[in-house]
C-alpha positions as CSV (number, residue, x, y, z in Angstrom):
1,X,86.0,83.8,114.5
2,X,87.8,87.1,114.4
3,X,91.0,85.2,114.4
4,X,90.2,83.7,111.1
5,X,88.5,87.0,109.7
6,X,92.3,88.4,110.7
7,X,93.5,85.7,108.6
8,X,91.6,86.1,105.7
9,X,92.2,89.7,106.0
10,X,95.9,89.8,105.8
11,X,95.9,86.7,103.2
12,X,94.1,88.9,100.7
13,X,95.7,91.8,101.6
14,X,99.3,89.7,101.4
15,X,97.7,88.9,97.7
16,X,97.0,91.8,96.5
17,X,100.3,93.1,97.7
18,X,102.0,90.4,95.2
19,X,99.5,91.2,92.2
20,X,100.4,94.9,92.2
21,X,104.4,94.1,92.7
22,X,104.1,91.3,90.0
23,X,106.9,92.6,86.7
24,X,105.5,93.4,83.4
25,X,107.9,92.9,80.9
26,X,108.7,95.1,77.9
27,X,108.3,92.7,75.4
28,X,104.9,91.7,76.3
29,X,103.6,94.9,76.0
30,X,105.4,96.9,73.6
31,X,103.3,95.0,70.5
32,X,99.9,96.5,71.9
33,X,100.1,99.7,73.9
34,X,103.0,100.9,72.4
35,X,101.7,100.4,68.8
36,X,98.2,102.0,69.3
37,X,99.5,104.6,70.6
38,X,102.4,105.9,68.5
39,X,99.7,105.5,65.5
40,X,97.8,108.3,67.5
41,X,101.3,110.2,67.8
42,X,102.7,109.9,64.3
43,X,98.9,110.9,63.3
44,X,99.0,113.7,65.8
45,X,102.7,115.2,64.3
46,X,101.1,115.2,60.7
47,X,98.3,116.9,61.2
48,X,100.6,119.3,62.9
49,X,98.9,119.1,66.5
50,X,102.2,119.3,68.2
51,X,101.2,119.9,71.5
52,X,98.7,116.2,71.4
53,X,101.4,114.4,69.9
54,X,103.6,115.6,73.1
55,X,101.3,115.0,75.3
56,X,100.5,111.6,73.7
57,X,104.2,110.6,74.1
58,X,104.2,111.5,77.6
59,X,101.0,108.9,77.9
60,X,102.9,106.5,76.2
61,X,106.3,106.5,78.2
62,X,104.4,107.0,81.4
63,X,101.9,103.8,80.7
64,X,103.4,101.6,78.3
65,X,107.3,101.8,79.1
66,X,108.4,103.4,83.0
67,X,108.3,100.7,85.4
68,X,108.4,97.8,82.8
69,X,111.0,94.7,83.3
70,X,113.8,94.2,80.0
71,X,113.9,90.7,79.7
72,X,117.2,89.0,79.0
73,X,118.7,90.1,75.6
74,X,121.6,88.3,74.1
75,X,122.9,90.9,71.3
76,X,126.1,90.5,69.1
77,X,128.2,93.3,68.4
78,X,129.8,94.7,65.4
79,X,133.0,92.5,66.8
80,X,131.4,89.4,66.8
81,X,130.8,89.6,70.9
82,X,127.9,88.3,73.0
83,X,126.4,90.7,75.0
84,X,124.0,89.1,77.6
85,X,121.7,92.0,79.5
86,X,120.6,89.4,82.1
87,X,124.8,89.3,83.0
88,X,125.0,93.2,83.7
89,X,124.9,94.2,87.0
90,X,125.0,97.9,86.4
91,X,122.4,100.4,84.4
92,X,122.2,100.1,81.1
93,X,121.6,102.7,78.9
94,X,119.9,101.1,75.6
95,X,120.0,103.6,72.4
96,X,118.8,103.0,68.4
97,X,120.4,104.4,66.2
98,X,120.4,104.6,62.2
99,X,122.9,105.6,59.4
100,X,120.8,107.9,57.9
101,X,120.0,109.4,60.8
102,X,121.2,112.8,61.4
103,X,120.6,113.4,65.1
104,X,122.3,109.7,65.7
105,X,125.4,111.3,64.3
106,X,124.7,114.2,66.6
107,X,124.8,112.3,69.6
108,X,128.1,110.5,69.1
109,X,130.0,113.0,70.2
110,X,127.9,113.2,74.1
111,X,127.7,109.2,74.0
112,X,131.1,108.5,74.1
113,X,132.2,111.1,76.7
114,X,129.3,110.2,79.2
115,X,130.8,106.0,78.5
116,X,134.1,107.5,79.3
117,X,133.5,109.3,82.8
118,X,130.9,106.5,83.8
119,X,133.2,103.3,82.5
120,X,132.6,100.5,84.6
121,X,129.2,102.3,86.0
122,X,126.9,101.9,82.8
123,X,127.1,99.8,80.1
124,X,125.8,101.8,76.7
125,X,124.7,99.9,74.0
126,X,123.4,100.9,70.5
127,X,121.1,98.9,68.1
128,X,121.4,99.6,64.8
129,X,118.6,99.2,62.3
130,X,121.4,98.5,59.5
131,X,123.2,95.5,59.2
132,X,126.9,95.0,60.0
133,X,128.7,96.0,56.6
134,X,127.2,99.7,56.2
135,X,128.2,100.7,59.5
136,X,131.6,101.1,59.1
137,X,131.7,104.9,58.7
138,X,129.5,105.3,62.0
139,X,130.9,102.8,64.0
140,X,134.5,104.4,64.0
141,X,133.1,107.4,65.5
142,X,132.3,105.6,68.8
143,X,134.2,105.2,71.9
144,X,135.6,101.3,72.0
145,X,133.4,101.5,75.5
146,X,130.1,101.8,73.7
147,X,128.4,97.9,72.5
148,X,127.5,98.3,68.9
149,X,124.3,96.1,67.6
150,X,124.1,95.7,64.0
151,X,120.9,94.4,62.4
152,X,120.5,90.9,60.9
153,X,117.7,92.2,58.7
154,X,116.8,95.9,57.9
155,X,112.8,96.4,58.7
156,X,110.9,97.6,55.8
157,X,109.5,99.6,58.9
158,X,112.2,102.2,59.0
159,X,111.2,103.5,62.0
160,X,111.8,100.0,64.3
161,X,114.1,97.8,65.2
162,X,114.1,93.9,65.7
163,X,117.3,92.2,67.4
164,X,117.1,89.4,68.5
165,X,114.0,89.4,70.4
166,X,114.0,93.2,71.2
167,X,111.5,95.3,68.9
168,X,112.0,99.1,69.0
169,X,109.1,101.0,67.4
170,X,109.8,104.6,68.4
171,X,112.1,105.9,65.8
172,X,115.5,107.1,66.3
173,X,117.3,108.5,68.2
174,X,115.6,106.8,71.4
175,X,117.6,105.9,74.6
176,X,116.0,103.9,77.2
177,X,117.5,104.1,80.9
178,X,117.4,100.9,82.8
179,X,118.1,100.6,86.2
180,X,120.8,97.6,88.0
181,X,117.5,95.4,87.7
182,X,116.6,96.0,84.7
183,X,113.8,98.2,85.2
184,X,112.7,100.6,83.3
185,X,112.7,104.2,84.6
186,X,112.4,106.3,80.8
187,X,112.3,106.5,77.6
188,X,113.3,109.5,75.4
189,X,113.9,110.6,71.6
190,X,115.9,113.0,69.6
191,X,118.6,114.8,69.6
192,X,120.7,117.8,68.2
193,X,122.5,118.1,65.4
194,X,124.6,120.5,62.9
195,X,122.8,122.5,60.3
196,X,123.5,125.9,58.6
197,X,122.2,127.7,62.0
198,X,123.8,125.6,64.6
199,X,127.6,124.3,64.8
200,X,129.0,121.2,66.7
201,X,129.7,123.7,69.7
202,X,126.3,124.2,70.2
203,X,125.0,120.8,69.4
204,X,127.1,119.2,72.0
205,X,126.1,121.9,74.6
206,X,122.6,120.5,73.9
207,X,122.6,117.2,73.4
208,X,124.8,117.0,76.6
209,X,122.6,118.7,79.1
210,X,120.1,116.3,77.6
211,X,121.7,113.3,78.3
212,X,123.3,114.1,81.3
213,X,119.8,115.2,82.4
214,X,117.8,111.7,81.5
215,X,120.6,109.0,83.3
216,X,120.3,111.5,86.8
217,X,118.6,109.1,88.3
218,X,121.0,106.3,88.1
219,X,124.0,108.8,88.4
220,X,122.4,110.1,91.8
221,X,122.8,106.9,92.8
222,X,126.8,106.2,92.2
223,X,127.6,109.0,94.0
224,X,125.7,108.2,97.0
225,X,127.4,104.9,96.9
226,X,131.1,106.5,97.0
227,X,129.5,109.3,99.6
228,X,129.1,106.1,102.2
């Protein structure tokens, strides 16, 4: 009798192990919790109660976003290339990104020197909420290393994207660092750029300390690797 209580024991135990390990995926959550609660955050920012719309974002990342699975994402590039997300075996470090979007332009400049001292480690690619032919300008001001995701359609939703499967509803700039299995381990937003009281000197300094800062935890990780 105790044998089989044992049994019973460890079978549940054993089940509730594979409940809790079980992946959520992105995409089948981003259309609930993610969408309640950025209402409360964009409502939060206009009614300038800055500190609840922080603290709100922090909610949101830590329960709607961290730990969640990317599915597999076959995106086109601005060169007419398939790139599939299921086929990359290293971090990938997934950014939106608009025209008219002044901090985008900002963080060019960080972008494409992180994709040139970790070529080969992380793939970086941009989605674009504009389509292919007024992204000429911007485009040229990436490194060739950096996957560039124009839109079919533009959203009447200015603030999300929808490629191919993937739906984006956090503004721009957002950057979302996913891990070699394609979890999820953050989300941010924003990012410098030049006005009157700050120059590109500055906005670099910024913007890369940022950056650098957010993809640690995969970085920690390569360097370990060429430690051993």
């Amino acid at each position: 009798m105790r044998k089989l209580f044992f049994i019973l024991g460890f079978l549940t135990s054993l089940n509730s192990y594979s409940q809790t390990t079980e992946k959520i995926y992105y995409k089948d959550i981003v259309g609930n919790c993610i969408e309640d609660l950025n209402k409360q955050i964009n409502q939060a920012w206009k009614d300038k109660e800055n500190k609840k719309a922080i603290k709100l974002f922090d909610s949101l990342v830590n329960n709607c976003i961290k730990g969640k699975y990317l599915s597999n994402y076959d995106f086109k590039t601005i060169k007419n290339k398939t790139i599939s997300t299921g086929k990359i075996n290293t971090p990938i470090v997934l950014l939106t990104s608009a025209n008219w979007c002044g901090p985008c332009w900002g963080e060019i400049p960080t972008l494409n020197k992180l994709a040139q001292k970790y070529d080969g480690q992380i793939e970086f690619i941009v989605l674009f909420w504009n389509k292919k032919k007024d992204l000429r300008k911007m485009a040229s001001k990436y490194d060739k290393r950096i996957h560039l995701i124009p839109s079919k359609t533009e959203p009447l939703d200015k603030s999300s994207i929808l490629i191919n499967g993937f739906n984006h509803k956090l503004d721009y700039p957002a950057a979302y660092l996913i891990d070699e299995h394609k979890k999820i381990l953050d989300m941010t937003r924003g990012a410098a750029f030049p006005n009157k009281n700050m120059g590109w000197g500055k906005v670099n300094k910024i913007n890369e300390k940022k950056l650098t800062e957010f993809i640690k935890p995969v970085t920690k990780n390569f360097i370990s690797v060429i430690q051993k």
